[in-house]
VMD Tcl script that builds the backbone (N, CA, C; Angstrom):
set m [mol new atoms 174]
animate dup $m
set s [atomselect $m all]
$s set {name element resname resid chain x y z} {
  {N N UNK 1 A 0.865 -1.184 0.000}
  {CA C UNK 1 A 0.000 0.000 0.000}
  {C C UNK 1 A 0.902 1.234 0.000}
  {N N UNK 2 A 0.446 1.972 -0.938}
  {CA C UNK 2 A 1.509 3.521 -0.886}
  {C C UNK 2 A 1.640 4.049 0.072}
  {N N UNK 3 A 2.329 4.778 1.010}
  {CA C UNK 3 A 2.899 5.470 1.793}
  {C C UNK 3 A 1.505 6.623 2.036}
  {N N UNK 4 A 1.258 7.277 1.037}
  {CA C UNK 4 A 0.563 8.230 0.713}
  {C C UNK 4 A -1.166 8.009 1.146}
  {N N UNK 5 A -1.547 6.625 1.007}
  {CA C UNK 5 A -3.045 5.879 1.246}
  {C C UNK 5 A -2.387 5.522 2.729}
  {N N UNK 6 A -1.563 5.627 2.965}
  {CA C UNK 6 A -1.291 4.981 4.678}
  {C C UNK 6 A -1.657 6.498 5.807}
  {N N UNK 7 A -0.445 7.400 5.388}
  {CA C UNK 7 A -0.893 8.877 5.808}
  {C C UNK 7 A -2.243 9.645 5.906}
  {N N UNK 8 A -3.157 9.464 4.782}
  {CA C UNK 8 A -4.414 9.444 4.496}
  {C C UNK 8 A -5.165 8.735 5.294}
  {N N UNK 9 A -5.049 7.629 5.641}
  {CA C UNK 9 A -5.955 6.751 6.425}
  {C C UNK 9 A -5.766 7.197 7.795}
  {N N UNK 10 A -4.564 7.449 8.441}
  {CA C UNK 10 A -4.520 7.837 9.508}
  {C C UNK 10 A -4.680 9.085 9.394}
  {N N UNK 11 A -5.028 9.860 8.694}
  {CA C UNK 11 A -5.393 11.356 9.167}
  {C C UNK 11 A -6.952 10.407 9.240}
  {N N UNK 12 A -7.552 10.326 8.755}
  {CA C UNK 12 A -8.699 10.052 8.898}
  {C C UNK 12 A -9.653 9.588 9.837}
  {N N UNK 13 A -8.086 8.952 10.387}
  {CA C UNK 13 A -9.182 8.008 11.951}
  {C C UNK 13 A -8.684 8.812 13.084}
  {N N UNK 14 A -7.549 9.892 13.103}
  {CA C UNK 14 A -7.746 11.280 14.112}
  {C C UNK 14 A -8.655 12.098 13.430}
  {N N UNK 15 A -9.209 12.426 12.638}
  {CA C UNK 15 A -10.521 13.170 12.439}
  {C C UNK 15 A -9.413 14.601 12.171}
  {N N UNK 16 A -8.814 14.410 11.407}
  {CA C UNK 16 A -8.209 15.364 11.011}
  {C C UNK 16 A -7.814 15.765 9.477}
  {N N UNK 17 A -9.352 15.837 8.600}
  {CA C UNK 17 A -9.583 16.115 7.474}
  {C C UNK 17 A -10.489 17.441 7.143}
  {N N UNK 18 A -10.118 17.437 6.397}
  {CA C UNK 18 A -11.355 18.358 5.790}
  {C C UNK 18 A -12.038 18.187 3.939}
  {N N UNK 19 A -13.192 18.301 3.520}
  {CA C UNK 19 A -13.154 18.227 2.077}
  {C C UNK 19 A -13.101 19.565 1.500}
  {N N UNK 20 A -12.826 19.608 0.241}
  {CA C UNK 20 A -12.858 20.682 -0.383}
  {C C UNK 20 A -14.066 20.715 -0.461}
  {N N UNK 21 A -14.043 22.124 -1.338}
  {CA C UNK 21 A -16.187 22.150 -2.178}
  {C C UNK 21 A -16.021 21.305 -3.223}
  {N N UNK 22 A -15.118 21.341 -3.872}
  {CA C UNK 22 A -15.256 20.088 -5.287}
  {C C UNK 22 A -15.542 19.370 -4.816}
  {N N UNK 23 A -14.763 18.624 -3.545}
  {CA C UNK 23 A -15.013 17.680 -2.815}
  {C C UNK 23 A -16.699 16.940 -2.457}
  {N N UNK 24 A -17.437 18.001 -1.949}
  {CA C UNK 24 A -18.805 18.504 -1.349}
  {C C UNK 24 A -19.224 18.222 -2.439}
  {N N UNK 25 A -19.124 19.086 -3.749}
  {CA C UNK 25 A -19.948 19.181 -4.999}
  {C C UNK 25 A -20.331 17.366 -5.361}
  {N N UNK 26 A -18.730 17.208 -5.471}
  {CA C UNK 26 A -18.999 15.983 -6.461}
  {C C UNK 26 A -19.928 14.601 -5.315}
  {N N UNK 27 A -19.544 14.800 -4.222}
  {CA C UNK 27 A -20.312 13.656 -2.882}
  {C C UNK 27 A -21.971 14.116 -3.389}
  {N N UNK 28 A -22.398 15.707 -3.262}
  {CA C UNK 28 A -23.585 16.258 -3.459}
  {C C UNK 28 A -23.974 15.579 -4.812}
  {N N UNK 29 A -23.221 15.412 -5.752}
  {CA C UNK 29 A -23.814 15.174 -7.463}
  {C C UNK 29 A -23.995 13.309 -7.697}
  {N N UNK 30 A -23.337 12.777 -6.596}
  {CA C UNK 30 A -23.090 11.190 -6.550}
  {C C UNK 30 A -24.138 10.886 -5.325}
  {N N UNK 31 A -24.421 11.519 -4.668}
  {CA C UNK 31 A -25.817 11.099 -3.741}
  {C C UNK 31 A -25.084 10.101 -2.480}
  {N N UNK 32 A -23.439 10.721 -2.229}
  {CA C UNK 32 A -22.865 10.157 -1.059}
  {C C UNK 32 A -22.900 10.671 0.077}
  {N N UNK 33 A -22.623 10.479 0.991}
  {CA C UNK 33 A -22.210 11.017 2.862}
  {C C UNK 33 A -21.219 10.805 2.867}
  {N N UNK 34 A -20.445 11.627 3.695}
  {CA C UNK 34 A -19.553 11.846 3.963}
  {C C UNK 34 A -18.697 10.322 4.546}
  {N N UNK 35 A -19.729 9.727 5.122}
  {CA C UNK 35 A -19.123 8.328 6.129}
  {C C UNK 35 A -19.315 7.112 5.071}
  {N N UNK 36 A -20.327 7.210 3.941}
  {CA C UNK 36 A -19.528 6.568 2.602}
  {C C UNK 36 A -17.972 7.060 2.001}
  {N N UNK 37 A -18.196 8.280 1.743}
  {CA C UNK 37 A -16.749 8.171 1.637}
  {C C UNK 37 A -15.441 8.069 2.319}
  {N N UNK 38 A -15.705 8.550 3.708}
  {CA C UNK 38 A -14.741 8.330 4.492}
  {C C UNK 38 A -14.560 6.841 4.537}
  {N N UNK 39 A -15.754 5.503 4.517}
  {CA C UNK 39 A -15.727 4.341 4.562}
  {C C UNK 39 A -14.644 3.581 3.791}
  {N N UNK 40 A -15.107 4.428 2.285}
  {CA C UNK 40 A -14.343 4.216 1.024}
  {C C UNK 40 A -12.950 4.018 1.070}
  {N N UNK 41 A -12.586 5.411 1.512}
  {CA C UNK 41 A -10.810 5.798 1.831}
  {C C UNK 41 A -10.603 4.407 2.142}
  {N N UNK 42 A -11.122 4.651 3.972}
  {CA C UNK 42 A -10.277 3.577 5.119}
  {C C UNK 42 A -10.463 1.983 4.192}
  {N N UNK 43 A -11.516 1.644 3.499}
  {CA C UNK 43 A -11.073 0.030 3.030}
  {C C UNK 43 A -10.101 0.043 1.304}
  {N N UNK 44 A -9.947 0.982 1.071}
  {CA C UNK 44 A -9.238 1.258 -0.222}
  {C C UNK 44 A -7.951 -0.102 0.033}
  {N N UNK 45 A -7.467 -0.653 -1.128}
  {CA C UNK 45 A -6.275 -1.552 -0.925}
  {C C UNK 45 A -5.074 -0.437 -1.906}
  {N N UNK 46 A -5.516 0.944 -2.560}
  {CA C UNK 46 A -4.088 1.258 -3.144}
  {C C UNK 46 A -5.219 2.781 -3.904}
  {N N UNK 47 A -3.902 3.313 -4.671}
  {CA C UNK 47 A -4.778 4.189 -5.300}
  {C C UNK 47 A -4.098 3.911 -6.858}
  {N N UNK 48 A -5.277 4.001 -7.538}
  {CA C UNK 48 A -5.276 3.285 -9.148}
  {C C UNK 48 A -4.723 4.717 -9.382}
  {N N UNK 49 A -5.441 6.103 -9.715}
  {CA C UNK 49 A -5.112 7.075 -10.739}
  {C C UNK 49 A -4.275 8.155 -9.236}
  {N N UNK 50 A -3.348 8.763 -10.122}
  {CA C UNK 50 A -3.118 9.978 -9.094}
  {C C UNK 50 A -2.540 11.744 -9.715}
  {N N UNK 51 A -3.794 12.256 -9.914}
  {CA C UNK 51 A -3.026 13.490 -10.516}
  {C C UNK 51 A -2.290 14.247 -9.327}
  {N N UNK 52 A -1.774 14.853 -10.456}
  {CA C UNK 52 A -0.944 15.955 -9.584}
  {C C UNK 52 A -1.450 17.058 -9.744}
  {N N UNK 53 A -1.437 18.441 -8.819}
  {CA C UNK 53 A -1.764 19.614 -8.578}
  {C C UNK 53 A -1.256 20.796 -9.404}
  {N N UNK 54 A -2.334 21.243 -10.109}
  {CA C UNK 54 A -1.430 22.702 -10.943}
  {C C UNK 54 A -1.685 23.673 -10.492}
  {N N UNK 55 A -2.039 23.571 -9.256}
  {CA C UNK 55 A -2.326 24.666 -8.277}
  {C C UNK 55 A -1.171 25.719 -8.092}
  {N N UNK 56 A -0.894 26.886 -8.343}
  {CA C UNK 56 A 0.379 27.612 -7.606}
  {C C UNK 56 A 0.106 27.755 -6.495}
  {N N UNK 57 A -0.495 27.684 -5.716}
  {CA C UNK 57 A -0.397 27.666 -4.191}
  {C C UNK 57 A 0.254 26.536 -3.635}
  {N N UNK 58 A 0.473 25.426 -4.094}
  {CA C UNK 58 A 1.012 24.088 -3.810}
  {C C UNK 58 A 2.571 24.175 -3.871}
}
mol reanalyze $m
mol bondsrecalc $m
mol representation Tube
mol addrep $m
């Protein structure tokens, strides 16, 4: 399991996340809760796609 899905998971189970609004939007447009997706994360075995950020704030 990536390093990266390990860090992630444990932010998750200290409750130390937050979503974006894309985030919000897209849960709002897929008809999820939040504790589906948080569910999601924590049983994930890896992450298939991973973009990277073209954010300049990053």
């Amino acid at each position: 399991m990536p390093s990266v899905l390990i860090k992630i998971k444990r932010l998750i189970i200290a409750k130390q996340y937050s979503f974006t609004l894309k985030a919000e939007t897209e849960m709002f447009a897929d008809s999820l809760t939040e504790d589906q997706v948080l569910e999601s994360i924590l049983n994930a075995n890896g992450i298939k796609k991973i973009l990277r950020s073209t954010s300049p704030y990053r």
